[in-house]
gemmi code that builds the backbone of each chain (N, CA, C; Angstrom):
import gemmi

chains = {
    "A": [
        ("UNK", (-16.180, 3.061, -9.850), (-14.846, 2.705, -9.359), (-14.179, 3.894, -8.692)),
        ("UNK", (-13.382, 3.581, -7.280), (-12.759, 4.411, -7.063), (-11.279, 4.855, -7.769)),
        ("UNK", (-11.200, 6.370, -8.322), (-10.308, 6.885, -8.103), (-9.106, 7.554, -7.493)),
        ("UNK", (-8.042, 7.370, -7.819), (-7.268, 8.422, -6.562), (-6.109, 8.890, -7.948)),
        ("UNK", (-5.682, 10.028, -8.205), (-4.668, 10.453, -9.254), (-4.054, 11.296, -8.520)),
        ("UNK", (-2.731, 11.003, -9.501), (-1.353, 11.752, -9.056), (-1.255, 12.581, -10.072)),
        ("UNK", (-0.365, 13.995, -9.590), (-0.014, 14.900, -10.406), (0.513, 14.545, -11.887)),
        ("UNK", (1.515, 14.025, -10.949), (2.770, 13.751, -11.919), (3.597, 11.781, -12.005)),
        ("UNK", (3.452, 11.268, -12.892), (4.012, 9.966, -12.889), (5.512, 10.571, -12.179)),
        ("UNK", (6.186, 11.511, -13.529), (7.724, 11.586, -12.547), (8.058, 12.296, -12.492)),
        ("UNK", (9.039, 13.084, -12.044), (9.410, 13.848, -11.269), (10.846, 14.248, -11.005)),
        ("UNK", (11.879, 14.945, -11.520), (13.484, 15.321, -11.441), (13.286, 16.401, -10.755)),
        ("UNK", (14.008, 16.568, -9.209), (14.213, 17.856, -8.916), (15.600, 17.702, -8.425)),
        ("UNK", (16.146, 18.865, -7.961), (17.509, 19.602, -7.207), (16.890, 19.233, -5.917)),
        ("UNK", (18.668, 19.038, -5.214), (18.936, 19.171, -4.038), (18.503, 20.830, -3.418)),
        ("UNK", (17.759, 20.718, -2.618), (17.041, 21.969, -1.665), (16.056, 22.281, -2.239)),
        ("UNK", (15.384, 22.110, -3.330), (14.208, 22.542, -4.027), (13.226, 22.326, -3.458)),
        ("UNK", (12.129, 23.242, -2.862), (10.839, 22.640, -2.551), (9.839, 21.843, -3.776)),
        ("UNK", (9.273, 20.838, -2.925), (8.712, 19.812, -4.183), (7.343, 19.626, -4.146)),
        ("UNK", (6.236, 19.881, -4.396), (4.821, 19.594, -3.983), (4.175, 17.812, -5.141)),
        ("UNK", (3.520, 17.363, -4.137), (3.790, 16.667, -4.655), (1.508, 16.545, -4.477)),
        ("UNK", (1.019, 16.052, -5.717), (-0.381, 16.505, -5.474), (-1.351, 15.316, -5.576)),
        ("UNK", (-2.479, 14.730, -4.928), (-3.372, 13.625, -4.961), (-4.631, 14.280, -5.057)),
        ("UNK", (-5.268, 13.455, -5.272), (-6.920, 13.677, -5.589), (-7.415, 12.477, -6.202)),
        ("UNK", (-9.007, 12.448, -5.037), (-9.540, 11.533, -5.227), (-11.015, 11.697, -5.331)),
        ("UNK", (-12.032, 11.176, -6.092), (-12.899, 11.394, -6.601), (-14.300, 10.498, -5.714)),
        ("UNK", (-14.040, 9.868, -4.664), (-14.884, 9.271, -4.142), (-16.164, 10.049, -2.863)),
        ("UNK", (-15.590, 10.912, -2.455), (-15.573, 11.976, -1.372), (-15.254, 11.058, -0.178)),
        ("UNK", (-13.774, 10.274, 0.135), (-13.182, 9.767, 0.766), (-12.935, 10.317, 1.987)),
        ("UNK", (-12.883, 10.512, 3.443), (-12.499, 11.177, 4.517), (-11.053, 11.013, 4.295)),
        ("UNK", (-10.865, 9.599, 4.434), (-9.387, 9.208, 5.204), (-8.296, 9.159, 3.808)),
        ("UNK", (-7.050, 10.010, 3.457), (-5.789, 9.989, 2.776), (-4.883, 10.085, 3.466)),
        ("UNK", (-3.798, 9.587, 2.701), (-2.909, 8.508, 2.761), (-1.819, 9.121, 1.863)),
        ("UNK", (-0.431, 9.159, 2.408), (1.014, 9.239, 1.623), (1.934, 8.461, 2.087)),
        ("UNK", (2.438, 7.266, 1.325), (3.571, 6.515, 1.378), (4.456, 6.758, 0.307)),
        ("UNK", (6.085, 6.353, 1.241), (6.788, 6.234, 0.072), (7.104, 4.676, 0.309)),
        ("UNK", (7.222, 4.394, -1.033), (8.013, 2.719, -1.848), (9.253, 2.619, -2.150)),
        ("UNK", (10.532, 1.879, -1.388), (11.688, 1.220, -1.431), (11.961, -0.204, -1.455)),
        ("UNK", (12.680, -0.042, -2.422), (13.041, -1.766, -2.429), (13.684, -2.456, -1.661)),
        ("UNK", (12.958, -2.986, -1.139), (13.087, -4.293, 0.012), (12.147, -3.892, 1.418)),
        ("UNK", (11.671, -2.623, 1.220), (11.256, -2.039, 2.392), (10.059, -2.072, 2.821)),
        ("UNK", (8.871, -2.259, 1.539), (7.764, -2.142, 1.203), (7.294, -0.435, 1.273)),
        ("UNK", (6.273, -0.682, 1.868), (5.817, 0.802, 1.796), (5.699, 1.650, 2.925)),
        ("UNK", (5.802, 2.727, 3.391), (6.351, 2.964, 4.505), (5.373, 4.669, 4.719)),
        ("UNK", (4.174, 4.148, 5.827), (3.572, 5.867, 5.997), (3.834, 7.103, 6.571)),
        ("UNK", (3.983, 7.883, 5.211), (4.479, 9.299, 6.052), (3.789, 10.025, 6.291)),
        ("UNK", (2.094, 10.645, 6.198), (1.440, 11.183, 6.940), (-0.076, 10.668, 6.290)),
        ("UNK", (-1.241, 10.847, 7.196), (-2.385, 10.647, 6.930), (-3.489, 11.839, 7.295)),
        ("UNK", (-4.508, 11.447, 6.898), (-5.723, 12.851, 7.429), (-6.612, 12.197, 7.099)),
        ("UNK", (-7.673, 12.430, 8.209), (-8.900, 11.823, 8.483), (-9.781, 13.148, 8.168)),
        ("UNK", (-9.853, 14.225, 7.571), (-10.411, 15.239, 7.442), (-9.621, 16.244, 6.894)),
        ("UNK", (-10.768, 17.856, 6.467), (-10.167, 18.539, 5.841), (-9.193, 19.315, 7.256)),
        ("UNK", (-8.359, 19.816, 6.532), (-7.181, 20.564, 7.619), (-6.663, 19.467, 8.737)),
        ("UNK", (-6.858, 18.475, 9.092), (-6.431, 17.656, 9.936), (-5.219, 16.422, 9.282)),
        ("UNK", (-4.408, 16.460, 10.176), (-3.206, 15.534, 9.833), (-2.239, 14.699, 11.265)),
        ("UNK", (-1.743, 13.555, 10.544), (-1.317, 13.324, 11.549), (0.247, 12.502, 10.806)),
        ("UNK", (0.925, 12.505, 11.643), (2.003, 11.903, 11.256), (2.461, 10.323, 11.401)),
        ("UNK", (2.550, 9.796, 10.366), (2.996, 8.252, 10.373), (4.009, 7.978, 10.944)),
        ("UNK", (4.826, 6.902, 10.333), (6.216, 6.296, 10.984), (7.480, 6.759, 10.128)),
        ("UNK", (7.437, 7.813, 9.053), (8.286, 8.599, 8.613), (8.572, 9.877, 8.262)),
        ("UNK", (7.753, 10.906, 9.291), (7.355, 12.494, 8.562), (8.668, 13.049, 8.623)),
        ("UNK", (9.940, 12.499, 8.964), (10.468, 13.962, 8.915), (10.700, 14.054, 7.440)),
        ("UNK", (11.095, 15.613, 6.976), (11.684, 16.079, 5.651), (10.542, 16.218, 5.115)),
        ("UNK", (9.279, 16.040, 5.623), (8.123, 16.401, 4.845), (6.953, 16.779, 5.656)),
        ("UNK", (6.000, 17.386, 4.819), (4.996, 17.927, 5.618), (3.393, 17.610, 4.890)),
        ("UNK", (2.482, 18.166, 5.259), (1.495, 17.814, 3.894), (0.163, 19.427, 4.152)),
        ("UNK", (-0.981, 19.354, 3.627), (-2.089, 19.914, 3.360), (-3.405, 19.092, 2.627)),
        ("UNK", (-3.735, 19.778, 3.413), (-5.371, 19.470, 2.984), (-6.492, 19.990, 3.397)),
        ("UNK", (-7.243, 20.989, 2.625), (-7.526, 22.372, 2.224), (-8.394, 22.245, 1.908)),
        ("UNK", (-8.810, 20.844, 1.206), (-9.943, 20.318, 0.363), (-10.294, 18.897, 0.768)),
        ("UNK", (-11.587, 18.417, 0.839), (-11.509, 16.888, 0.822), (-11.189, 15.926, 0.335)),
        ("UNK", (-11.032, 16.216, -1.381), (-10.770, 15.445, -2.303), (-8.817, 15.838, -2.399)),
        ("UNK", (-8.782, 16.736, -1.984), (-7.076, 16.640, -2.551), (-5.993, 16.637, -1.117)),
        ("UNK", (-4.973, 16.071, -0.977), (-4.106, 15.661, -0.217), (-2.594, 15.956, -0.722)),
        ("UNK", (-2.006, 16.923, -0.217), (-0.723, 17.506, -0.932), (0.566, 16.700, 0.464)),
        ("UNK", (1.396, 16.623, -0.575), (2.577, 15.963, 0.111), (3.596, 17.226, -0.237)),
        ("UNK", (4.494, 17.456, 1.059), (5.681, 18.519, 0.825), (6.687, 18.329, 1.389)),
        ("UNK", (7.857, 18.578, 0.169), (9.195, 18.222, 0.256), (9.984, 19.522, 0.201)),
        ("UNK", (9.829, 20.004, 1.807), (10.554, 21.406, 2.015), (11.489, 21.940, 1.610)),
        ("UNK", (12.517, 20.566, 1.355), (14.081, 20.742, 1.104), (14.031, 20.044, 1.098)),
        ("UNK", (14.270, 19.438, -0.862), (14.322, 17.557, -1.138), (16.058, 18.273, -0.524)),
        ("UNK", (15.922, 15.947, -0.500), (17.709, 15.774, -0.432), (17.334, 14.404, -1.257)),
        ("UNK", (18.547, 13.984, -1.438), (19.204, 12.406, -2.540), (17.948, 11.510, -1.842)),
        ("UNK", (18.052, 11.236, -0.810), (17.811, 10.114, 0.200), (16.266, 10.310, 0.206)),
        ("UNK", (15.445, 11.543, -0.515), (13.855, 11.221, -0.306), (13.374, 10.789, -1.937)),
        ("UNK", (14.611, 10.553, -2.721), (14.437, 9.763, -4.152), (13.958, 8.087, -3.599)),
        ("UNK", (12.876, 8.869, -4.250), (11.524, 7.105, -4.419), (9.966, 7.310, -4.727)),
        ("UNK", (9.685, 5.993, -4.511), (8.232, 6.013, -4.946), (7.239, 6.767, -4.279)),
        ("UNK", (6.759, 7.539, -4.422), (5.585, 8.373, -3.484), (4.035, 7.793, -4.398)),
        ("UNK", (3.210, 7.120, -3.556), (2.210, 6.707, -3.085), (1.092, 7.487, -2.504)),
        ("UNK", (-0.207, 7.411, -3.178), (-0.788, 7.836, -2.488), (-2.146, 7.323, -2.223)),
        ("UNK", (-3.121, 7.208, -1.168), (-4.266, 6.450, -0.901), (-5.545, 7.284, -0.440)),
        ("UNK", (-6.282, 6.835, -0.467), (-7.709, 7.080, -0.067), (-8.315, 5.792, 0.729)),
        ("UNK", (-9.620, 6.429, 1.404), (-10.460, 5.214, 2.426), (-11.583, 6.107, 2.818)),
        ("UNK", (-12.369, 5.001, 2.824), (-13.374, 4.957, 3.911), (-13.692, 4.328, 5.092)),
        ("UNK", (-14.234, 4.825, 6.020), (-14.389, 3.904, 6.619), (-15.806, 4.104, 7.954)),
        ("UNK", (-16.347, 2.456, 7.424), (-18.056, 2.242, 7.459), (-17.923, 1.145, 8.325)),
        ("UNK", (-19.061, 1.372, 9.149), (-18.979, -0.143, 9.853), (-18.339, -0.957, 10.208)),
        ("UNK", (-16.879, -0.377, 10.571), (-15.512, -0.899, 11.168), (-14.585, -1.593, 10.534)),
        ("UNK", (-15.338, -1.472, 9.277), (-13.959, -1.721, 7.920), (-14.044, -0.527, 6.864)),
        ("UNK", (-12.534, -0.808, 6.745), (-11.646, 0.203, 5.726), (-10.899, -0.427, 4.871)),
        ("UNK", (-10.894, 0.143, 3.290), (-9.994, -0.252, 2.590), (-9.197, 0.768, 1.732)),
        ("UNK", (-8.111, 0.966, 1.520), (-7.397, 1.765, 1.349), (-7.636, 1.573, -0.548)),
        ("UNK", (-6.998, 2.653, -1.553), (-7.402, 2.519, -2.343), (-6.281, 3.336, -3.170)),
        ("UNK", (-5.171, 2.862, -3.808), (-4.154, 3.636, -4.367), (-4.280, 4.242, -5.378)),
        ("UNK", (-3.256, 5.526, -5.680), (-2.751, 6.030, -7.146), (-1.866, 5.482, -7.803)),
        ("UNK", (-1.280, 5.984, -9.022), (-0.683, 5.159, -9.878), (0.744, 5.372, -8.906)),
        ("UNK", (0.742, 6.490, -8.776), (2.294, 6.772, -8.037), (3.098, 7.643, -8.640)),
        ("UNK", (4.230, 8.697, -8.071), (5.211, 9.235, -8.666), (6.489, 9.110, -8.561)),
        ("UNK", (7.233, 8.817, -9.482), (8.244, 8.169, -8.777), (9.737, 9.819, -8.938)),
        ("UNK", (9.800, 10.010, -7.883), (10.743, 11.135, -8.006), (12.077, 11.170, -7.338)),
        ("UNK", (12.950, 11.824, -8.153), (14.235, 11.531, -8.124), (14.872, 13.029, -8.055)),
        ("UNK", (15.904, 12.812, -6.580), (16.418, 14.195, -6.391), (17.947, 14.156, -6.423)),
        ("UNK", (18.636, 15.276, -7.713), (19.413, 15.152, -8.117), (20.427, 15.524, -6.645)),
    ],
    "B": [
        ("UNK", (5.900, -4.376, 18.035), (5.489, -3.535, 17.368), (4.303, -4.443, 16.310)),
        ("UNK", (3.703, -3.890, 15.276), (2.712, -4.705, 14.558), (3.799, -5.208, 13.261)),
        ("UNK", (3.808, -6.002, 12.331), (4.392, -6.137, 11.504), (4.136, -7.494, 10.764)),
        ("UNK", (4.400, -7.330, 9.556), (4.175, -8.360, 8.053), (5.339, -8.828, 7.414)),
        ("UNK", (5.257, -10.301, 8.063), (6.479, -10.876, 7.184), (6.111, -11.585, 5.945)),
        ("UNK", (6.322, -11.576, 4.748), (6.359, -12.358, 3.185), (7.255, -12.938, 3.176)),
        ("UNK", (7.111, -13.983, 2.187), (8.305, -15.121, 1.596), (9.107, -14.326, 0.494)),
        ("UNK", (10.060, -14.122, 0.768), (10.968, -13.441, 0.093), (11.107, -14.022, -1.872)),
        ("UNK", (11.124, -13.326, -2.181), (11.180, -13.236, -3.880), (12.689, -12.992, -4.079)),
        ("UNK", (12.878, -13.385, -5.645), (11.816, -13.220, -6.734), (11.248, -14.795, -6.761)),
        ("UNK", (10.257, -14.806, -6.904), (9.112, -16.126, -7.106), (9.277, -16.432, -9.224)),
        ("UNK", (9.185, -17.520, -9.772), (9.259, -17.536, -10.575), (9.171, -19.060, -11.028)),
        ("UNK", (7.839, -18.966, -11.921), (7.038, -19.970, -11.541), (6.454, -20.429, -13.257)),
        ("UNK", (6.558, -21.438, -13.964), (5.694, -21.649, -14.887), (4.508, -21.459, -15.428)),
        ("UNK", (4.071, -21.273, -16.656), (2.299, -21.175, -16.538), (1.712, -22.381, -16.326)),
        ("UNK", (0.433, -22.051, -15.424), (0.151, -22.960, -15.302), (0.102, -23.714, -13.901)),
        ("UNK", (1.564, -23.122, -13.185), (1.736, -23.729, -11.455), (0.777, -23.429, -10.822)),
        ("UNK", (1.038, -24.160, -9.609), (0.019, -23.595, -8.426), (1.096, -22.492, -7.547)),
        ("UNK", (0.570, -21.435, -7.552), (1.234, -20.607, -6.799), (1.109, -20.921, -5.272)),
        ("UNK", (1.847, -20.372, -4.036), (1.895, -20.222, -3.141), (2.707, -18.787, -2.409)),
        ("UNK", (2.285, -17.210, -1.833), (3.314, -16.861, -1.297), (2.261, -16.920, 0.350)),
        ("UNK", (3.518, -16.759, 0.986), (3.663, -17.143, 2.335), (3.404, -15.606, 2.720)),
        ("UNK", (2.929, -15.474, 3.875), (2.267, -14.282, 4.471), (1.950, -14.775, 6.294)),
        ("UNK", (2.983, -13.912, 7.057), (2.788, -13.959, 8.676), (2.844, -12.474, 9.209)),
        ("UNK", (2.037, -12.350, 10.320), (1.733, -11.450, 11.046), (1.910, -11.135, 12.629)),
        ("UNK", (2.247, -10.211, 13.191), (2.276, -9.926, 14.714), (1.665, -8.949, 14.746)),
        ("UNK", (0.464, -9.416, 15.578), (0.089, -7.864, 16.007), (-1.047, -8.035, 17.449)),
        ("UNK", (-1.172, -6.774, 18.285), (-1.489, -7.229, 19.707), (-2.814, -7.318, 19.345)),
        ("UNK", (-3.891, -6.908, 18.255), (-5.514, -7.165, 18.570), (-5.888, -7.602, 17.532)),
        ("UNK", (-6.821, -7.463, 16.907), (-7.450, -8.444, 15.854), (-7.554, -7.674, 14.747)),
        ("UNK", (-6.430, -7.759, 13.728), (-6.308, -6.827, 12.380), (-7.049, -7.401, 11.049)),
        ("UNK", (-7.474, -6.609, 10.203), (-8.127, -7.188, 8.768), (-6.983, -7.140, 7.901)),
        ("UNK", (-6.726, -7.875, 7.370), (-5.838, -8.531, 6.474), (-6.231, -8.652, 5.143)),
        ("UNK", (-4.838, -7.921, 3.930), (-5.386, -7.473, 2.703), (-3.990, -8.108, 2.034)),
        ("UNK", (-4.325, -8.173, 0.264), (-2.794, -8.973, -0.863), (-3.610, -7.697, -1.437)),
        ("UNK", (-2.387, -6.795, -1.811), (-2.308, -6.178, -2.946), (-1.110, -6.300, -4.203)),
        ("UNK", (-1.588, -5.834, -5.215), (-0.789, -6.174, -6.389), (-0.602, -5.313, -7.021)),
        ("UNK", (0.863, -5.088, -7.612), (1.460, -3.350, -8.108), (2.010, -4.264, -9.344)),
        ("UNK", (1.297, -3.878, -10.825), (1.865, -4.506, -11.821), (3.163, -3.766, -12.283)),
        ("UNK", (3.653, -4.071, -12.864), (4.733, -3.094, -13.798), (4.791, -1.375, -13.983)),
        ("UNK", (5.084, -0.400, -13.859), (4.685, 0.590, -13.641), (3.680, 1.458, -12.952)),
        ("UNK", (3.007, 0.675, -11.869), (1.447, 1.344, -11.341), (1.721, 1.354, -10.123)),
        ("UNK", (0.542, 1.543, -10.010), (0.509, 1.918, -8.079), (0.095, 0.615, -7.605)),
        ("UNK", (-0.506, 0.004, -6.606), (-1.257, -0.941, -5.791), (-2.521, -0.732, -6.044)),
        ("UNK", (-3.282, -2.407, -6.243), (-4.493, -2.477, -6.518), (-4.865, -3.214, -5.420)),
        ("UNK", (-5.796, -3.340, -5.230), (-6.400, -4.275, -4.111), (-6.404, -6.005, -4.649)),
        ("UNK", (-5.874, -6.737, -4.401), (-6.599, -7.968, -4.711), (-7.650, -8.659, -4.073)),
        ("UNK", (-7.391, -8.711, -2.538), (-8.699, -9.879, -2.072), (-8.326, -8.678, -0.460)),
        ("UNK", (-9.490, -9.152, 0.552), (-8.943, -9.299, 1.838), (-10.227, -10.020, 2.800)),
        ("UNK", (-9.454, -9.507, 4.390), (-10.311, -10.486, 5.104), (-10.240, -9.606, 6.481)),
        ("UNK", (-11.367, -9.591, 6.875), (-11.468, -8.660, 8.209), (-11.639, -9.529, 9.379)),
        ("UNK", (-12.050, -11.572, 9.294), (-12.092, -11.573, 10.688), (-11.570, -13.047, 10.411)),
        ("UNK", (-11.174, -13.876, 11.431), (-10.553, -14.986, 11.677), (-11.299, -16.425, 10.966)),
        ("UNK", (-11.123, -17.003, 9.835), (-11.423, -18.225, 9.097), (-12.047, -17.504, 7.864)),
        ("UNK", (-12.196, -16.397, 7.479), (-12.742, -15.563, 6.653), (-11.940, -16.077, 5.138)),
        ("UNK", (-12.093, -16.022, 4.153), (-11.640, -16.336, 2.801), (-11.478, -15.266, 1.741)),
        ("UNK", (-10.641, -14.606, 1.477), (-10.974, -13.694, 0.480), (-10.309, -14.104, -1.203)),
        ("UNK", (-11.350, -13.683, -1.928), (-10.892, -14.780, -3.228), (-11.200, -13.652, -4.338)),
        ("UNK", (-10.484, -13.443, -5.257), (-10.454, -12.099, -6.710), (-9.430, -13.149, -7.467)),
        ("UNK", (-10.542, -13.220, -8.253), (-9.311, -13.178, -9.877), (-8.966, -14.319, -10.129)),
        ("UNK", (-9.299, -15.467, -9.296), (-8.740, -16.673, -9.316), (-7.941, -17.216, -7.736)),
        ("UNK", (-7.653, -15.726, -7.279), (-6.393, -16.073, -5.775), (-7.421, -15.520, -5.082)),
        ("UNK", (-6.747, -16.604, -3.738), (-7.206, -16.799, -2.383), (-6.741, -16.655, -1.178)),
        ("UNK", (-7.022, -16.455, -0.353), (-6.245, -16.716, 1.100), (-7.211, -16.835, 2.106)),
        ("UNK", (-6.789, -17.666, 2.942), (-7.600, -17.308, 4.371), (-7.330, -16.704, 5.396)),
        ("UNK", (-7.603, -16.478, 6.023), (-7.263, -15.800, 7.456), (-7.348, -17.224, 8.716)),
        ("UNK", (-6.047, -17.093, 9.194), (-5.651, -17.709, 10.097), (-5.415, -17.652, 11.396)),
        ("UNK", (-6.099, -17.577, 12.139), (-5.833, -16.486, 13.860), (-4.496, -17.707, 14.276)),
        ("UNK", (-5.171, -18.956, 14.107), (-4.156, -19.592, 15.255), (-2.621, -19.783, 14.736)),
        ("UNK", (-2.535, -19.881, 13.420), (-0.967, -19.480, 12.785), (-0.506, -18.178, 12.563)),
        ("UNK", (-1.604, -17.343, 12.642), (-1.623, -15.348, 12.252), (-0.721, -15.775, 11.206)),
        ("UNK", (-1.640, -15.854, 9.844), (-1.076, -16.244, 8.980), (-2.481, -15.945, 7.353)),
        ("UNK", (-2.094, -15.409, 6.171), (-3.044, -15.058, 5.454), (-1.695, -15.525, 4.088)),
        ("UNK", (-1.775, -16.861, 3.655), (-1.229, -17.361, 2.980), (-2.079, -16.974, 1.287)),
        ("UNK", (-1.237, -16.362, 0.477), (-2.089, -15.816, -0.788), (-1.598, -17.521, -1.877)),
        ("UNK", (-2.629, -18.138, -2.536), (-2.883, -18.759, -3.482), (-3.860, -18.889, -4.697)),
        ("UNK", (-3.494, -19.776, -5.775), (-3.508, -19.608, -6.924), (-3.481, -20.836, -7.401)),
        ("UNK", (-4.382, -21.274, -8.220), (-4.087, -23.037, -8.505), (-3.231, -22.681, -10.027)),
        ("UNK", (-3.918, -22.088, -10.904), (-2.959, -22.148, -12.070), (-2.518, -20.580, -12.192)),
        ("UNK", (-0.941, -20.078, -12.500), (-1.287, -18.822, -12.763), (-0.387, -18.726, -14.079)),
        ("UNK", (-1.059, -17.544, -14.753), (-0.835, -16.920, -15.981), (-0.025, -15.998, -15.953)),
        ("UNK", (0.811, -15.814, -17.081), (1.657, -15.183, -17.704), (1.178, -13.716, -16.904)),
        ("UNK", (0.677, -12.705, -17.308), (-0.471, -11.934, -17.035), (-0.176, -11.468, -14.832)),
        ("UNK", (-0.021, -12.475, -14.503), (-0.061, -12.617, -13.199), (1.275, -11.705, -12.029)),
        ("UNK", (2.315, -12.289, -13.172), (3.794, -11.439, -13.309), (3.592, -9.737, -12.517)),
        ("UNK", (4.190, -10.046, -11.385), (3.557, -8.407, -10.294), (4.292, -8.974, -9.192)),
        ("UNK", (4.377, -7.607, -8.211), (4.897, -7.374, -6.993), (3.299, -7.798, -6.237)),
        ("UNK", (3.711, -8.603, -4.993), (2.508, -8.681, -4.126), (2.513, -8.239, -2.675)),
        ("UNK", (1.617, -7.898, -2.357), (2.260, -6.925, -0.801), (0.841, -7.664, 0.490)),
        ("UNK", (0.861, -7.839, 1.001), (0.513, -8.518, 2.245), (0.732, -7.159, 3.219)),
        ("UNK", (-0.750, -6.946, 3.656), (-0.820, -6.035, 4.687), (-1.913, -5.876, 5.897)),
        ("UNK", (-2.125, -5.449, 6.899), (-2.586, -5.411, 7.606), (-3.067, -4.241, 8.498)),
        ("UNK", (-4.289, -3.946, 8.816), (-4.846, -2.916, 9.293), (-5.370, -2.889, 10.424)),
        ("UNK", (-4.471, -2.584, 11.480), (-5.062, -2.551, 13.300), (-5.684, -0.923, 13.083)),
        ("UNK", (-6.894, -0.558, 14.460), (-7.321, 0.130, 14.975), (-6.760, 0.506, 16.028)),
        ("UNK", (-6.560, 1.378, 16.430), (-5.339, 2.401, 17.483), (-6.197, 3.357, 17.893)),
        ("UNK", (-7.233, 3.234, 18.874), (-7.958, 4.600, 19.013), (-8.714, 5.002, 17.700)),
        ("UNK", (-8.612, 6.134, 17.761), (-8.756, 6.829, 16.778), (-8.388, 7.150, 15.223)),
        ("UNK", (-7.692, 6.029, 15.473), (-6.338, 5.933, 14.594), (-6.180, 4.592, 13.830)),
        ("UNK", (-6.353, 4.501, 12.843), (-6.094, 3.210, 11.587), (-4.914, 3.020, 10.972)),
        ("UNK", (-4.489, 2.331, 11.153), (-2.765, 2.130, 10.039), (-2.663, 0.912, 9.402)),
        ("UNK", (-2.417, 1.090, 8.276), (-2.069, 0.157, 7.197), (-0.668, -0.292, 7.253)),
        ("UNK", (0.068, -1.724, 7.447), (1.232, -2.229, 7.912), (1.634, -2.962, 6.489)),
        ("UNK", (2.269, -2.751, 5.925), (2.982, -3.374, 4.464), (3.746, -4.781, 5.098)),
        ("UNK", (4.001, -5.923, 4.574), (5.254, -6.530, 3.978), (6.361, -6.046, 2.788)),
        ("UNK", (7.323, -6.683, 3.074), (8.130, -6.061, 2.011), (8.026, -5.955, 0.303)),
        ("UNK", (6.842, -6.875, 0.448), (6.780, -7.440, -1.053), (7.357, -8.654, -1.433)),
        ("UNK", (6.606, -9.545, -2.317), (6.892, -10.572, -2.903), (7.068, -10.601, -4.527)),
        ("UNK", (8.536, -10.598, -5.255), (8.038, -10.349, -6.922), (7.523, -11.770, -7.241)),
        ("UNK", (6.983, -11.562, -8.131), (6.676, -12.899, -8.979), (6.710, -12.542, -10.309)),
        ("UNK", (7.579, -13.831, -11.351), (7.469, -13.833, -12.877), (6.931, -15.178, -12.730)),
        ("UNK", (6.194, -15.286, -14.155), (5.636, -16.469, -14.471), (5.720, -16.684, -16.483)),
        ("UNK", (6.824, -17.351, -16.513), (7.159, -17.798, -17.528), (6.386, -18.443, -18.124)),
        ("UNK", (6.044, -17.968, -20.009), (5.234, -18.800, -20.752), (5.858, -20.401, -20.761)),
    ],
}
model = gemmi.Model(1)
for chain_id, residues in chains.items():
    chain = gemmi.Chain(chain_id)
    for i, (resn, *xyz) in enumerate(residues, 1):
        res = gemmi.Residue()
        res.name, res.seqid = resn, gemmi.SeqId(i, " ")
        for name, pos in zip(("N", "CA", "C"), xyz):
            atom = gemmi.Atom()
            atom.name, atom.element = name, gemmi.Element(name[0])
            atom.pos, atom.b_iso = gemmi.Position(*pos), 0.0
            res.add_atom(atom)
        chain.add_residue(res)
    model.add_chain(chain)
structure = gemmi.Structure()
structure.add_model(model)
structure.setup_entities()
């Protein structure tokens, strides 16, 4: 079975605090994945990487950035949390063979910035 | 733009019903279509999916098909269980170049009363 684990279930930080936020996945997956989860919003991608050191930005990067250094691990960064990046952070893994892909989640962290 | 509309929740349904949630799609080329399910505290699991047009994907008891001429991947269930009680997310995965993206709905809750 595939894995994908999160650092941390949860998460309290301060306003301006840098926040790292950490994934790893055990499949030797190319393609990861960081969403965050709001209610009513569904899930919403803020950056991906198809390889090590390579990234690209989804449909929400600002206020964050990421790394990936390693194949198996995928770091999400919150340069300077603010109120408004309190939510679910998500994270995924994939492969992809023969022109299908399926994405493959963590439990999630749900973090809250004071 | 690409995008996933769901039948709006909360769904709340007897044991035992036949479930139905509603699931529509826009998108300009031919996307594979996935129901995932986030129980009570977790991340997203995969439930079923479907990569090409009349295709069926079936886990656990639930089903859907893939619909080109309604663009439509309706998730069902003839009886469902207590147990069943979860957020369901309807999503979709176009190819962009080089580039893969996973498209959420907002989510559908469902309770299912003993």
């Amino acid at each position: 079975d595939v894995k994908v684990t999160q650092s941390s279930r949860y998460l309290v930080k301060r306003t301006g605090e840098k926040v790292f936020l950490e994934c790893v996945q055990d499949m030797d997956h190319e393609n990861m994945f960081w969403y965050r989860q709001d209610p009513g919003l569904g899930l919403r991608l803020i950056y991906f990487s198809y390889d090590v050191k390579m990234k690209e930005k989804g449909d929400i990067p600002e206020g964050y950035s990421v790394s990936r250094e390693k194949k198996e691990r995928f770091s999400l960064i919150l340069e300077s949390a603010s109120t408004n990046q309190t939510s679910m952070y998500l994270c995924a893994s994939s492969l992809y063979v023969a022109g299908q892909e399926t994405q493959y989640f963590g439990p999630g962290t749900r973090l809250l910035v004071l | 733009g690409d995008s996933v509309t769901q039948m709006e929740g909360p769904v709340t349904l007897s044991e035992e019903a036949f479930l139905t949630i509603n699931c529509t799609y826009t998108a300009t080329g031919y996307p594979s279509l996935f129901w995932y399910v986030q129980y009570p505290g977790e991340g997203l699991q995969l439930l079923l999916k479907a990569t090409k047009a009349d295709d069926k994907g079936s886990n656990k008891g639930f089903e859907a098909t893939y619909r080109k001429e309604t663009t439509s991947f309706h998730l069902e269930k003839g009886s469902v269980q207590v147990s069943d009680s979860a957020v369901y997310f309807c999503a979709l995965l176009l190819f962009r170049g080089s580039a893969r993206q996973l498209t959420f709905g907002s989510g559908t809750q469902l309770t299912v009363l003993p």
